[in-house]
N, C-alpha and C positions, 0 to 999 in steps of 0.2 A: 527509565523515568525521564521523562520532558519536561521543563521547567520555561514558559513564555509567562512575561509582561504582559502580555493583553490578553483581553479574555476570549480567547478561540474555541471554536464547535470542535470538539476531540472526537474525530472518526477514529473504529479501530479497524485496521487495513490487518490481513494476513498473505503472510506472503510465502511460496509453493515453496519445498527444498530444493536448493539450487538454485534459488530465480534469481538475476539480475537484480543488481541494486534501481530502484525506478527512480524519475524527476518527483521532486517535492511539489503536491499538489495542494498544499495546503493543509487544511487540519490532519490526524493522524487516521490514516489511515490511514485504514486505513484505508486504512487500505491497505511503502512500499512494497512496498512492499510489491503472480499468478500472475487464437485467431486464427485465422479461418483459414477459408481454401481458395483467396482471392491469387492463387501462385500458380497457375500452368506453367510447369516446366518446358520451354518450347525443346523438341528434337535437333533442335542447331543452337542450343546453347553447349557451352564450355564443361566438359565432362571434369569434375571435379577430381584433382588429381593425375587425371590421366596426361600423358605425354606421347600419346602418339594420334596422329591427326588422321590413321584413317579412321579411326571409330568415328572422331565427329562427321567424317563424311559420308560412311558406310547409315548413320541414323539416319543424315539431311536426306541420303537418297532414298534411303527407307520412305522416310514419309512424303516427301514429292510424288513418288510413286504410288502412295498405297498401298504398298504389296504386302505389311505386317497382319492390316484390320482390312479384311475383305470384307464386304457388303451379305446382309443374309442373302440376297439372291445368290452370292457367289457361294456362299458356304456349304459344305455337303452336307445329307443325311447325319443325324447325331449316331455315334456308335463306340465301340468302346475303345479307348486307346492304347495304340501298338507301337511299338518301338520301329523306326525303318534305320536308313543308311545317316539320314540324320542326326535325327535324336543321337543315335550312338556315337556319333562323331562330336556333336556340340557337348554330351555329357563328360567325355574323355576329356577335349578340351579345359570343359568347366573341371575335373577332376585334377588336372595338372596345374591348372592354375592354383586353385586351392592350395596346393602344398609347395609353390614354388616360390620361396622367399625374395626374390630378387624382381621387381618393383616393372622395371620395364618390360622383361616377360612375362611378366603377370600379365601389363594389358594386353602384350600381344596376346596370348593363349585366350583372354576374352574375345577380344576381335575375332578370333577362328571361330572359334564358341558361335556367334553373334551371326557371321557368314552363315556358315553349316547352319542352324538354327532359321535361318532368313530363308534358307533356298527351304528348309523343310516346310515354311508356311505356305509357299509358294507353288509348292508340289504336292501337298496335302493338307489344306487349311482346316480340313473337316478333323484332324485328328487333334485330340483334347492337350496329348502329348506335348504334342511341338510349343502349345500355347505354352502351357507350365514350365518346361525350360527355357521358352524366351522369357518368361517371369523371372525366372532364377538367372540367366543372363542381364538384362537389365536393370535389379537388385546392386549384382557387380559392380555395374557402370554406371550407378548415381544416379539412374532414370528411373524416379520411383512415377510419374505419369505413365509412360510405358509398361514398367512392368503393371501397375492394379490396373490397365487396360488386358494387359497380356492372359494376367493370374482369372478376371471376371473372366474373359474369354472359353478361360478353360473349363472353368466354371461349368458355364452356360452350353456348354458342348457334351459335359461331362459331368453332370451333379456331384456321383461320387465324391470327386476330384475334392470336395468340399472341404472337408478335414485335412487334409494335403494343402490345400491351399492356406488356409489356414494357420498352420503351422508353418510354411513359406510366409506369409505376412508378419506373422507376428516377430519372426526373428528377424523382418529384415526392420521392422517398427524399432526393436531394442537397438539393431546395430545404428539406426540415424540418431534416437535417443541419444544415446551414449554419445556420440560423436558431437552432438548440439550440447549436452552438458561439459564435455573435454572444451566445447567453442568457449564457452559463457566462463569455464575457468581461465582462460586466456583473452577472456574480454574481446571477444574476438564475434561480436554480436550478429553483425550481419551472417557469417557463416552458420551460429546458430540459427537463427530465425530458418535459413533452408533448410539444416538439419531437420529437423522439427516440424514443418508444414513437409517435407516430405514423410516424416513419421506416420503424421497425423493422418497425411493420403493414402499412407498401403495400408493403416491398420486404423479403426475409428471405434474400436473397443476399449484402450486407455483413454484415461482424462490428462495421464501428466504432458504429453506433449502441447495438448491445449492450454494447459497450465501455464506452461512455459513460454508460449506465445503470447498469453494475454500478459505478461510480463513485461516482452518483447516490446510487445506495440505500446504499450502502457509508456514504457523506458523511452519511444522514440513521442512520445506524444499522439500517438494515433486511436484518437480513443474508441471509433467504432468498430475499429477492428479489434482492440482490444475486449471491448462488449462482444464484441460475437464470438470470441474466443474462450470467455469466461464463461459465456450463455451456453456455448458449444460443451463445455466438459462437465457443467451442471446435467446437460441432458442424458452423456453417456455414466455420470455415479446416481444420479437416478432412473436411471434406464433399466432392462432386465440384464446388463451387463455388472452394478451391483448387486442384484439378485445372489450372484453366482460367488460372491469373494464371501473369501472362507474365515475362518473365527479370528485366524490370529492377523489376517490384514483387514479388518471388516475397521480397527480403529485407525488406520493409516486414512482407509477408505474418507472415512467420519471425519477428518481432518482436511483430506482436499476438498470434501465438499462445501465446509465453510471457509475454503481458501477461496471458492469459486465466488461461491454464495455472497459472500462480505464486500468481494474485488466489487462484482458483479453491480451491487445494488450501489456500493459506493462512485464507482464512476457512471452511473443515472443519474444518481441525485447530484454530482457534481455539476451534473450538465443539465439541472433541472428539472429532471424526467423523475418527478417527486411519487408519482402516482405508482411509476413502475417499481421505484425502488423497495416502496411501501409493500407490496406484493412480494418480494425475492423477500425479505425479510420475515414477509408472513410466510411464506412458505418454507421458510428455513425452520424456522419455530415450529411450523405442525410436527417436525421431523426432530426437533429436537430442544422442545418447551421452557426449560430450566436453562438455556442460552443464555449469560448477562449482554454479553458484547452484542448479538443480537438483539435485544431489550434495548439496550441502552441506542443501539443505532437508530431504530425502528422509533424509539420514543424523538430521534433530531428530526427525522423524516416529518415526524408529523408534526412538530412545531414550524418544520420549515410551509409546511399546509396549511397552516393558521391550525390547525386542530392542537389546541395547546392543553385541552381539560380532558384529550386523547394520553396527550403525552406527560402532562403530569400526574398521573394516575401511575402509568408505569415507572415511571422516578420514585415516586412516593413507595411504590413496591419494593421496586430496586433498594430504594435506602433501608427497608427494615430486614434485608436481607443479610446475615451470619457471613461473617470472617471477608469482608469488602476490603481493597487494598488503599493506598491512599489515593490512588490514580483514578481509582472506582469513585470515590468519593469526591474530589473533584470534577470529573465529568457528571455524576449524577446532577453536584451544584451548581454548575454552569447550564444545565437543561431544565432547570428548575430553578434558576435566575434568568433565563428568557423566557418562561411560562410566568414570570412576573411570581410565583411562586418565593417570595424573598426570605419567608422565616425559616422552612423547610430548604432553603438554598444555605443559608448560614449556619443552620444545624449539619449538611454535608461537610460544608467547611470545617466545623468546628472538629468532625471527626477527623479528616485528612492531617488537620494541622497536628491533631493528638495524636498521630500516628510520627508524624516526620514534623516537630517544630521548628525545624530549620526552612522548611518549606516556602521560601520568599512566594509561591504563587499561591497557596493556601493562605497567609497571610492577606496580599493583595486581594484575592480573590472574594476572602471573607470582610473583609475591610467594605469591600463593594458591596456586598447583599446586607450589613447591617447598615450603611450609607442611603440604600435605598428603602431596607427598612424604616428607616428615620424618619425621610420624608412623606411617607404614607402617615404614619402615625403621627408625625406634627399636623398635617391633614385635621387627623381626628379630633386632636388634641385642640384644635382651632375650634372645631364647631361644635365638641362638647361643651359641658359644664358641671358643675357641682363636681358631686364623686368621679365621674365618669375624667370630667379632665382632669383629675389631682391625679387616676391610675395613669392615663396617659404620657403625664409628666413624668409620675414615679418612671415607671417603663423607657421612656426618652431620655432620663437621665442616666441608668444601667447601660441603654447602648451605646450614648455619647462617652460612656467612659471606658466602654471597652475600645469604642473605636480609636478615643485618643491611644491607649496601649497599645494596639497594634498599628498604630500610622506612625508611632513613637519610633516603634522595631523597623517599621518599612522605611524611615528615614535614615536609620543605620545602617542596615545593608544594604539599599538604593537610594545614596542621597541626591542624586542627580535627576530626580522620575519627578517632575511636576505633579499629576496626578497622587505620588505619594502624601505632598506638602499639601497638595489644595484638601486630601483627607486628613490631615492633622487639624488644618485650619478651621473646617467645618466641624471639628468636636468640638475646638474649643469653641467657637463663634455659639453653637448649640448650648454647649453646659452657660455662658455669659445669658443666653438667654431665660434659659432658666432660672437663674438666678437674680433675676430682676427684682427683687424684695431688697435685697443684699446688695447697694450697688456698690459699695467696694469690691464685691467681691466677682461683680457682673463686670465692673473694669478691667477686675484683672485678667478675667478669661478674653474676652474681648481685645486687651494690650498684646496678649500674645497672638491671639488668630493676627492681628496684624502685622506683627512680628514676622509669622512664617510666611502670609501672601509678600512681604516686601522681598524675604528670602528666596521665594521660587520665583515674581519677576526680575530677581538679579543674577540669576541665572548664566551663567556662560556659555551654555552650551545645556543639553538634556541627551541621557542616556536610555536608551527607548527599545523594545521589543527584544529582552534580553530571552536569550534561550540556552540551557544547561543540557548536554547529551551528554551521558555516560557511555562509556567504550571501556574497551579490556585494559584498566592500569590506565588510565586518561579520561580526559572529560573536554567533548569540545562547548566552546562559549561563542555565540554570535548576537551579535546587536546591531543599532543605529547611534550613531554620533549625529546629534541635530544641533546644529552650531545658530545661536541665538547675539553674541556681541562679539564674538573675537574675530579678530582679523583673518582672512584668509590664507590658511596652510599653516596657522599656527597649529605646532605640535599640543594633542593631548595626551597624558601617560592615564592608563587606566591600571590600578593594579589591582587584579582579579585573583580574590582567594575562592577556595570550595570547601566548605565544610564539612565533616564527616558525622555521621552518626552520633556522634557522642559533642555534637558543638566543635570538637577540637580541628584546626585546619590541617586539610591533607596534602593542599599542592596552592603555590602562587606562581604568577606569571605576571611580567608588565607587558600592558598590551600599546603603544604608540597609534594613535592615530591623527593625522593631519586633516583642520579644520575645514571643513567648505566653504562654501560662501553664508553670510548669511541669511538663514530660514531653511538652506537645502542640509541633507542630512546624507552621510555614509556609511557603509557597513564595515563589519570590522568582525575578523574571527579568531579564534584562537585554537591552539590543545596543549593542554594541560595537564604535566601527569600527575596520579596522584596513590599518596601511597595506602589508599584506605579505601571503603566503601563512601561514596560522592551522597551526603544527602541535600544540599544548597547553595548558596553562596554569599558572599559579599565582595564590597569595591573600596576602592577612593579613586579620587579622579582630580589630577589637578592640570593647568594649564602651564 
C-alpha cells in the first residue's frame, strides 16, 4: 500500500524475480519494478576472471588473422564430422580442466584447449567438429560472441549437429543466467547486465534474461534499451517457444508475460508513445480478458488520448467488479476523476475508505471528487428553478456536509496541507450559502469558513506530498517541508505516528527538519517501525 497527498496516475509496474530494484519514475508502476544485443563482445576485451594473458592474446591473434571464421570460398565440402589429432587433444584439455579445482590451471588447461582447437580450424575448417568444441571452449572463456559464432558454424556445416548444439547453448544460457542473478545479489550491476546480454546471445529461446535486462537498463535510466528488452521477451513467451512450456510452468510462463507486457507498454506511455502503449495492452488482454491491472492501465492510456468516454466505460466496469482491494478502488477513482467522471469517482472513494478508514488518501481524495461535484451542481442549481433548484439545493446541502466531515478528519491528521483548510472552508462557505433565508445562521457558517482561510494563510510553513511505504516491520514516510514565514534553518519537529488497522498507533518517530528559504521547500524521509499491520497515518508539526 502507497499513500501520496496529491492525486497521481497509479501505473501498475511488475517487476521479473530477481530484478533489480529500478529508479522511481513516477506513478506506480508500474511498472519498479523486468535489452537487447547492442553488446559485441570485442576478442581483446578482458576475459572475465581469467589471469593469464596469453588467452587474451592467443583470441586478439585469432581474429587479426582470421583464422577461427574462414570465408565460404575457403570452407570445404559439408560432410560428416570426425575426430582427428585435435579435437582429441582440445577435448582432453577441456576434460582436465573440468575437474581440476585449482583456478590457475584451469585457465591454463583452457588455453591448450583453445591452441589445439585453433590449429584444428586451421587444418580442417570443413569439419563440423572442431567448430563445436571451439563452442565449448569459448563458453569456458566468457566469449559468448565467439562461441554462438563457433556453435552456428557448426551448425551450418553439420545440421545434425543441431540438438547438440542446442543443448551446448542452453547450459551455457543457465551458467551466465545464474552468474548475472549471484551479480544483481551483490549489487554488482554492471557485471550483471554482461552476464545476461551474453545469456541472451548464445541462447534467445528464454525470456528471463531479457527480463532482466529490461530491468537493467530501466535501473540505469536507458529507456530504449530497456523497451527493446521488454519488446524482446514478449516476442520469445509469445513465440512457438511458449508453445512448448508444459502445464506445471505454463503459469510462471503467464506471469513473465505480463512482467514484460506491463514494463513494456508503461515505459511508451511514459515517454508518450500513447498509441503504442494502447496496443501492448490490447494485446495483452486478447490473451488474457478478465486482467484488472491491465483494464485499469489501458483505461490511463486512453485518457491520456483524450478518449475519456473510452476510458470511462472501462472504470465504470472496473468498479462493479466483486472482491476490488482498496488500492483498486482508489486508482479506479482517480481515472474516473480525470474523465471528469465525479459522482462514480466518489462512490470509488467511498468504497476504499470503507475498506481502510484510516486512509488519509481515500479521504483526501474523496474530499476532491465531492468538491468537484459541488461545483457542477451549484452550476445547475444557478440556472434552475422551481422544483428543480429546491433538489439541487437539497443535494448541495448532503455534500457540503459531508465534505465538511471529511475536511474535519483531513485537518486532524494533515493539519499543515492547505489544500485540506481551503476544503473545510468551502463547506462551510457552501452550507452559509445555503442558508441565506436564515441569516443568523448564514453568519455563522460564513464566521467560520473565515476562520479557517485566516488559519491556512498563517501558516508557517506547509507539509506537502506525504507518502506512506510499508516494508517488513517498518514503514518509510517521505514529504516536502515548504517553509512560508519562518526564518531560515529554523528547526521543524514533525512527529509522525502510523496507525494500524484497528485506529490504534503502531510506531512514532520525530522527524527534525531545517527550514529553507522562504517559498522554497525540502524533503525529508524517515523509517519507522512499527509493531502492527500500517493502515495510515497522522502528524503534529511544530516550529
Amino acid at each position: 500500500m502507497k499513500m501520496s497527498c496529491a492525486q497521481q496516475t497509479h501505473w501498475a509496474w511488475r517487476r521479473s524475480r530477481s530484478a533489480p530494484p529500478s529508479k522511481r519514475t513516477g506513478g506506480p508502476v508500474a511498472m519498479q519494478h523486468p535489452d537487447r544485443s547492442l553488446w559485441r563482445r570485442s576478442m581483446t576485451r578482458r576475459i572475465t576472471g581469467a589471469r593469464s594473458s596469453g588467452v587474451l592474446a592467443l583470441l586478439l591473434a585469432c581474429l587479426l588473422a582470421g583464422a577461427l571464421f574462414p570465408t565460404a570460398a575457403s570452407a570445404q565440402k559439408q560432410r560428416k564430422p570426425s575426430n582427428n589429432m585435435w579435437t582429441r587433444s582440445a577435448r582432453l584439455y577441456l576434460d582436465r580442466a573440468r575437474t581440476n579445482p585449482r583456478f590457475e590451471e584451469k585457465q591454463e588447461l583452457y588455453r591448450q584447449a583453445l591452441e589445439a582447437i585453433q590449429k584444428g580450424i586451421e587444418e580442417d575448417p570443413g569439419n563440423a567438429q572442431v567448430w563445436l568444441i571451439a563452442g565449448q571452449v569459448y563458453v569456458q572463456l566468457d566469449s559468448a560472441q565467439q562461441a554462438h559464432e563457433a556453435f552456428s558454424k557448426a551448425v551450418e556445416l553439420y545440421p545434425p549437429y543441431e540438438k547438440d548444439v542446442e543443448t551446448e547453448r542452453r547450459n551455457a544460457w543457465a551458467r551466465w543466467h545464474n552468474e548475472g542473478i549471484g551479480a544483481i545479489q551483490q549489487q554488482d550491476y554492471e557485471r550483471a547486465l554482461e552476464r545476461f546480454q551474453a545469456a541472451d546471445l548464445i541462447y534467445d529461446k528464454l525470456p528471463n534474461a531479457r527480463l532482466q535486462l529490461g530491468s537493467l537498463y530501466l535501473r540505469k535510466g536507458e529507456t530504449e534499451r530497456a523497451i527493446a528488452a521488454f519488446r524482446g521477451a514478449l516476442e520469445i513467451l509469445r513465440g512457438p517457444a511458449g508453445d512448448a512450456v508444459s502445464g506445471k510452468d505454463r503459469e510462471q510462463w503467464r506471469q513473465n508475460e505480463e512482467v514484460a507486457a506491463f514494463n513494456l507498454a508503461q515505459l511508451l506511455a511514459n515517454a508518450g508513445r500513447y498509441e503504442e502503449a494502447e496496443r501492448e495492452y490490447r494485446a495483452f488482454l486478447e490473451r488474457d480478458p478478465q486482467n484488472r491491472t491491465a483494464k485499469t492501465n489501458l483505461a490511463i492510456v486512453l485518457t491520456r488520448l483524450g478518449r475519456t468516454d473510452e476510458a470511462n466505460r472501462i472504470y465504470g466496469e472496473l468498479l462493479d467488479e466483486p472482491d476490488l482491494t482498496e488500492e483498486d478502488y482508489q486508482v479506479i477513482g482517480i481515472g474516473l476523476l480525470s474523465g471528469d467522471e465525479f459522482d462514480r469517482a466518489a462512490e470509488a472513494f467511498r468504497k476504499a475508505l470503507a475498506l481502510n478508514p484510516y486512509s488519509r488518501d481515500a479521504m483526501y481524495n474523496l474530499a476532491q471528487a465531492i468538491y468537484r461535484q459541488g461545483l457542477a451542481l451549484e452550476e445547475r442549481r444557478q440556472a434552475a428553478s422551481g422544483d428543480e433548484q429546491v433538489k439541487a439545493a437539497t443535494d448541495l446541502g448532503a455534500l457540503y456536509a459531508e465534505l465538511e466531515n471529511l475536511a474535519e478528519k483531513l485537518r486532524a491528521v494533515d493539519p499543515y496541507n492547505r489544500n485540506a483548510l481551503l476544503l473545510l472552508a468551502h463547506a462551510y462557505r457552501g452550507q452559509g450559502d445555503l442558508a441565506v433565508q436564515d441569516a443568523a445562521k448564514s453568519d455563522e457558517w460564513r464566521a467560520k469558513a473565515l476562520e479557517v482561510l485566516r488559519e491556512q494563510e498563517n501558516l508557517p510553513f506547509e507539509v506537502k506530498d506525504l507518502v506512506m511505504t510499508p516494508g517488513e516491520g517498518k514503514v518509510r514516510v517521505s514529504g516536502l517541508l515548504q517553509n512560508a514565514k519562518l526564518a531560515a534553518g529554523t528547526p521543524v519537529t514533525i512527529e509522525m505516528s502510523i496507525v494500524g488497522k484497528d485506529g490504534q498507533t503502531v510506531g512514532t518517530q520525530e522527524i527534525t527538519v531545517s527550514a529553507p528559504e522562504a517559498e522554497q521547500a525540502v524533503s525529508f524521509e524517515a523509517e519507522i517501525e512499527v509493531s502492527g499491520e500500517p493502515a495510515g497515518f497522522r502528524y503534529q508539526a511544530r516550529s
